[in-house]
Each structure stands twice: as C-alpha cells, then as structure tokens.
C-alpha positions in Angstrom: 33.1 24.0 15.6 30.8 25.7 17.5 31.8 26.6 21.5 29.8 25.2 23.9 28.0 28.1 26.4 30.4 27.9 29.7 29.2 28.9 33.3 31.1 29.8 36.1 30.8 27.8 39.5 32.5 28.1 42.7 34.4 24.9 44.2 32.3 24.8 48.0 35.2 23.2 49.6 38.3 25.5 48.1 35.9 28.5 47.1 38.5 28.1 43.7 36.0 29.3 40.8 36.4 27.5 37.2 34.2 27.3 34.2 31.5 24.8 33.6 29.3 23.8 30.4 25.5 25.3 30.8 23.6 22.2 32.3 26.2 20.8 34.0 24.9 18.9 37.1 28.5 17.9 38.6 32.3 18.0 38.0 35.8 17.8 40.1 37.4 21.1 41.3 40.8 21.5 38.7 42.2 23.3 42.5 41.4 20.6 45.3 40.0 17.7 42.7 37.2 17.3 44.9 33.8 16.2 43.7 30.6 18.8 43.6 27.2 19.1 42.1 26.9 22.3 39.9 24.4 24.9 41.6 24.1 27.2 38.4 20.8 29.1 38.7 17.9 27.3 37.1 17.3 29.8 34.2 21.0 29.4 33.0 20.4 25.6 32.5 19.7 24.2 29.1 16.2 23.3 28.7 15.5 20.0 27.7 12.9 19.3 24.8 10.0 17.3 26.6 8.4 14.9 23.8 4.5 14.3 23.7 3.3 11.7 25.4 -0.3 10.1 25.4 -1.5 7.6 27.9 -2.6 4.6 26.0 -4.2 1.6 28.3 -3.0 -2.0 27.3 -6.0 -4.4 25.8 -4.9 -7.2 28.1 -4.3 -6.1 31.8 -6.1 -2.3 31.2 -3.0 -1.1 32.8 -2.1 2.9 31.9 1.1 3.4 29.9 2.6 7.0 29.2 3.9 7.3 26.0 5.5 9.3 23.2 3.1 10.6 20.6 5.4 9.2 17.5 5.8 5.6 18.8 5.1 2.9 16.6 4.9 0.2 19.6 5.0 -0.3 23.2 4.8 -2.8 26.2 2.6 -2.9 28.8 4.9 -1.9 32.3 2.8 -4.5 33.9 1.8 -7.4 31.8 4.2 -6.6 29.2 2.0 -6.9 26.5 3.0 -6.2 23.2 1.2 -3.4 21.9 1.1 -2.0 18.3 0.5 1.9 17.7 -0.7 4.0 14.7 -3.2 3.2 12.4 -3.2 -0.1 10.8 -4.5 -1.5 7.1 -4.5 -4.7 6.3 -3.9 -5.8 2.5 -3.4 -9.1 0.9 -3.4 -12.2 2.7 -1.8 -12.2 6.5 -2.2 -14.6 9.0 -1.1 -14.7 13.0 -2.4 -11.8 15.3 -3.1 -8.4 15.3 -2.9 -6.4 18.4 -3.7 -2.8 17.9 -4.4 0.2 19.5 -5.3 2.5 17.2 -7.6 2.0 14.3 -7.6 -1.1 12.3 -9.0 -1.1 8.9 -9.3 -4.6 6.6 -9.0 -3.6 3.1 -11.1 -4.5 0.2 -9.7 -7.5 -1.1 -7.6 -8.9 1.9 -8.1 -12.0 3.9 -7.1 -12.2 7.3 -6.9 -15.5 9.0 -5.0 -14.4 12.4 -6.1 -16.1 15.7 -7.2 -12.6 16.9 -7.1 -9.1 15.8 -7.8 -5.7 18.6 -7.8 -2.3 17.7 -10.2 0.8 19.0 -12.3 1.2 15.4 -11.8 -2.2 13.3 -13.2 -1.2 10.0 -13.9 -4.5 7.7 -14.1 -4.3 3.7 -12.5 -7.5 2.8 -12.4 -11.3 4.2 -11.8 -12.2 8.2 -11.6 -15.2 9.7 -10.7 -14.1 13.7 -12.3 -13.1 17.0 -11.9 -9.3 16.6 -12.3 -7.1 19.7 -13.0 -3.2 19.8 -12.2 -0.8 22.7 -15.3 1.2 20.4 -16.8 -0.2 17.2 -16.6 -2.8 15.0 -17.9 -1.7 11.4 -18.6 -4.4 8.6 -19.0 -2.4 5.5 -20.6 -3.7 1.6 -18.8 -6.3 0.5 -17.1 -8.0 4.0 -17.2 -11.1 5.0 -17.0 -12.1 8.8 -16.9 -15.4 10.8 -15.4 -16.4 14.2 -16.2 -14.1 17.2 -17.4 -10.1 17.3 -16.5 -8.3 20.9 -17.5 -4.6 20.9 -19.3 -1.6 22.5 -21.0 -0.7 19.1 -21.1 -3.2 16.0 -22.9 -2.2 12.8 -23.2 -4.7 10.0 -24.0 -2.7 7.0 -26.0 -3.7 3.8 -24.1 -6.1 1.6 -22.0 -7.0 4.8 -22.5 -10.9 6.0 -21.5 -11.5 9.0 -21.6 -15.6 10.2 -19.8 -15.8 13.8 -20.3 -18.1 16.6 -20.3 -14.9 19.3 -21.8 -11.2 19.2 -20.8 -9.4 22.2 -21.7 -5.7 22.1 -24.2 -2.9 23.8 -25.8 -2.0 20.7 -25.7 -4.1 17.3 -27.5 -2.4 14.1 -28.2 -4.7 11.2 -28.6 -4.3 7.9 -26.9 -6.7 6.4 -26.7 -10.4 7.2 -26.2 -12.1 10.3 -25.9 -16.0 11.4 -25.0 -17.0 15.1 -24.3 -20.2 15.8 -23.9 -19.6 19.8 -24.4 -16.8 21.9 -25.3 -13.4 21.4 -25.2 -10.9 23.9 -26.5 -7.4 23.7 -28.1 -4.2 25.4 -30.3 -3.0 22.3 -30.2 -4.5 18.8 -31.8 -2.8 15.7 -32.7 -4.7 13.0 -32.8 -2.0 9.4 -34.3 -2.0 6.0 -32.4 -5.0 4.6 -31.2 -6.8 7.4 -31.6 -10.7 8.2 -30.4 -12.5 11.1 -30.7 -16.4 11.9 -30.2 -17.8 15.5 -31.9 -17.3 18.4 -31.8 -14.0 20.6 -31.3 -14.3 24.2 -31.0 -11.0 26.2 -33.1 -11.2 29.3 -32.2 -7.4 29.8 -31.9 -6.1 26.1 -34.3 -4.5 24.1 -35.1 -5.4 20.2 -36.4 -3.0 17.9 -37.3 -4.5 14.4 -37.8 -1.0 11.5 -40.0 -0.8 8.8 -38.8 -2.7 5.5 -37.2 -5.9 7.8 -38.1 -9.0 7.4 -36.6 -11.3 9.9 -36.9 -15.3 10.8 -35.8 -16.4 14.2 -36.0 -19.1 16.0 -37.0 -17.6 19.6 -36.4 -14.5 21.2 -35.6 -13.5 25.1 -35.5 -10.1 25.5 -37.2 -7.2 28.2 -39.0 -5.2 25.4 -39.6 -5.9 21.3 -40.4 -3.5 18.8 -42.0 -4.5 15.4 -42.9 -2.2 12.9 -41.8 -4.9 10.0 -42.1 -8.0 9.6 -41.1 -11.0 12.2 -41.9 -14.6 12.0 -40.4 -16.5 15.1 -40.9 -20.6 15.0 -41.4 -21.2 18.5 -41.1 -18.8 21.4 -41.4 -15.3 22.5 -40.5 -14.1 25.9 -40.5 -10.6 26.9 -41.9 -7.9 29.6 -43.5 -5.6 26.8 -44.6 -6.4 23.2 -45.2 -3.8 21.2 -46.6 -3.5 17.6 -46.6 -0.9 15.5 -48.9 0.7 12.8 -47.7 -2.2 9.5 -45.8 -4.5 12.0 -46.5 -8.3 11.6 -45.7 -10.3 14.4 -46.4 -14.4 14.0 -45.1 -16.8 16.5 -46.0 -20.2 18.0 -46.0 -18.8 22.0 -46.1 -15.7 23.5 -45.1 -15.2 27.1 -45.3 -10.9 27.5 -46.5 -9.1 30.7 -47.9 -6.2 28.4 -48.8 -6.4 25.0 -50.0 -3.6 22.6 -50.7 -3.4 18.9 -51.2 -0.1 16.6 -54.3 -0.3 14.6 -52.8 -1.5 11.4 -50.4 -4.1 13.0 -50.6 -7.8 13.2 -49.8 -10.0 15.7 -50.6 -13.9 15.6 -49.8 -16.0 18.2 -50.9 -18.2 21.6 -50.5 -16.0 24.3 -49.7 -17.4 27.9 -49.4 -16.5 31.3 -45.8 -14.5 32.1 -43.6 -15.7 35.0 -41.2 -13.0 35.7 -37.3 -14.1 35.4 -36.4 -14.5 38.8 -32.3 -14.6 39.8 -30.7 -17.0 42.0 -29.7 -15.8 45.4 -26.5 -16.7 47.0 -26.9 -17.6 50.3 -25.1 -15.5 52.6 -22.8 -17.0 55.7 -25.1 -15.7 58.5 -28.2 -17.6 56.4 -26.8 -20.8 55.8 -25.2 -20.7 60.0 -29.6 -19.8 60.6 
C-alpha cells in the first residue's frame, strides 16, 4: 500500500508539532486536542487536477453556464433548462424534443416528428416534421424533406431538398431547392440559385432579394427594399420595393409595380404597370409630454 506524503505542522495553541497528510486543510492537536487549520506552505500542497470547462449559453433564458468539456448534459443555473451536449444524429424514427447544443444532424433515412428540435448546426438528410431552431445554420441537404417552422441566422435549402413550412425566420436564406410557405417569412437577404423554386408571398420591407441566372420563380407578391433579377420571375399581382433592378437576360413580369428607382440592362425584360411609390412610413408612438400638449 503505498504511504501517503506526510507534513509536519505546529499545534498554534500548544506549539506540540505532529505529522499531517500533504493537503491537509485542518486537524485536532494529538497534545491539547484542539482544533486548527493546517498552514503548510502552498507549494507542499497537492495540486488538484482542474477539468476543462467551456461556457455554453442555454437556448431558453441565454443565460451563461461554465461547464466541463466531457459533459454529455447540463442545466441551465437559472432557468434550469435541460440541455443536451455533444454532437447528436438522429436515425430511424423518434418522436418528442430535441434540445441540443452542439450539432444536430438528421440522417438519411430517419423521420423525426418531435414538437421541436435546437442545436447550433442542424444538418437535414432525411424526414422532419418540427419547428427547428439554430443558434447558426440550418442546412437541408438532397434528398430532405422539411415542414413545420425554420428559425436561423443562415438557412440553405440545397438542390433536391423541399422544404414546405408555415415560418422562415433567418438573416439570409439561399435556395436552391424547393420552398412553400404558407405564413410568414422573414428575412434580411434571400438568394434564389440555379434550380430553386419558391411559392408564397415575400414580405420583407427591409430585406433585399436577389434572383441568379438559371431561376425561375412564381410568386404571388413581393415586399422587399431592393430586387435583383437576372433570371426569370413572374409575380401575379404586386411588386413593392425602393429599387428594381434588372439585369442583362433577367425577365421580370408582374401585374403592378410600385419602385422608387427602376433600372434595366440592355438585354433584360421587364413587363409590368408601373405606379407612383409611397414610401413605408412607421407608426409613431406618442410620447407622455405629446399626448399632456
């Protein structure tokens, strides 16, 4: 059995001395029994292994937790949130909900049907039926197939992906695959790529909507501060936005366009009844000392 390091200490009521494990913080003197704390100098102490810690913020409250690099799980020291760590893949068919911090990727072949599913980079290969939310990006890769809600910095629907949700809330959304919304969609700046359709109508007073070469897209109406076409867009009613601009092989058609500046690239197309712009003006809140005026 190996002997554990000893270090002598002096009693500071007897002054008896008598020996001590390394470390020690406190004992009773074996001369007077009286209680003492240890005072062995620091470098003779034994050094305790400090673990890795990151500082992961919950998905619910946004409140910082400190912990170790290995966990598998945590809860939030404020909400107390239940938070899953690590990298996650989900096979097969699961239900219930998924709350991740790390990576979450949705196999080929599974099909998730969970209330809700968070994770930092949600990769989707197979089926999911949730509102999924993204501390960065939401990927839909060839082959995926996604309806409920989409809440994200970055979303990317790739070719082959289709993508039929009631929300889309993002800063950027790129398109190249399909994509239906039934309600609202709300965005900073949406490219639609080679490949991509999209049904619904766009409203994003402060967005702007650039349409690439090889798309061909049919809306209903678009809000939006700028549009870029330099493929093909066929909207059935309305068109509202500060700047309209069409480039060389862009095809614009719609039934009413409302744009403070309009420009078209010799080569491009645009067809349409153009009328007078009315700037969007926001509401005011009347303040206390206006309303006591």
């Amino acid at each position: 059995m190996k002997k554990t390091s000893q270090v002598e200490v002096t009693c500071p009521h007897c002054h008896c001395s008598q020996e001590e494990p390394v470390g020690a913080i406190s004992t009773n003197c074996k001369a007077c029994g009286r209680y003492f704390k240890v005072g062995a100098p620091r470098e003779q102490r034994v050094n305790r292994t400090v673990k890795a810690t990151r500082e992961v913020f919950c998905v619910k409250c946004g409140a910082p937790n400190l912990v170790a690099i290995a966990a598998l799980s945590t809860q939030c020291i404020r909400c107390l949130h239940y938070l899953e760590l690590g990298d996650k893949v989900v096979r097969g068919v699961q239900t219930g909900k998924l709350y991740a911090y790390d990576d979450v990727v949705f196999a080929e072949g599974c099909s998730f049907k969970g209330m809700e599913a968070t994770g930092r980079r949600i990769e989707v290969r197979g089926k999911v039926f949730s509102k999924l939310r993204a501390t960065a990006e939401i990927v839909a890769f060839p082959g995926a197939q996604i309806s409920g809600e989409l809440h994200a910095p970055v979303i990317v629907v790739e070719r082959g992906a289709k993508v039929k949700v009631q929300t889309i809330d993002c800063a950027r959304l790129m398109v190249s695959g399909e994509v239906e919304v039934s309600g609202m969609l709300v965005a900073t700046e949406i490219i639609f790529k080679d490949g991509a359709t999209f049904m619904g109508q766009l409203h994003m007073p402060e967005g702007k909507l650039n349409i690439e070469k090889g798309v061909t897209t049919q809306m209903d109406s678009i809000t939006c501060r700028e549009l870029m076409v330099d493929g093909r867009m066929t909207l059935g009613s309305s068109l509202f936005a500060e700047r309209v601009v069409v480039g060389a092989g862009g095809f614009l058609t719609s039934g009413r366009i409302c744009a403070a500046n309009v420009e078209v690239s010799p080569g491009g197309f645009l067809q349409g009844r153009i009328e007078k712009y009315v700037p969007r003006i926001e509401p005011i809140e009347a303040t206390p000392e206006a309303e006591a005026a």
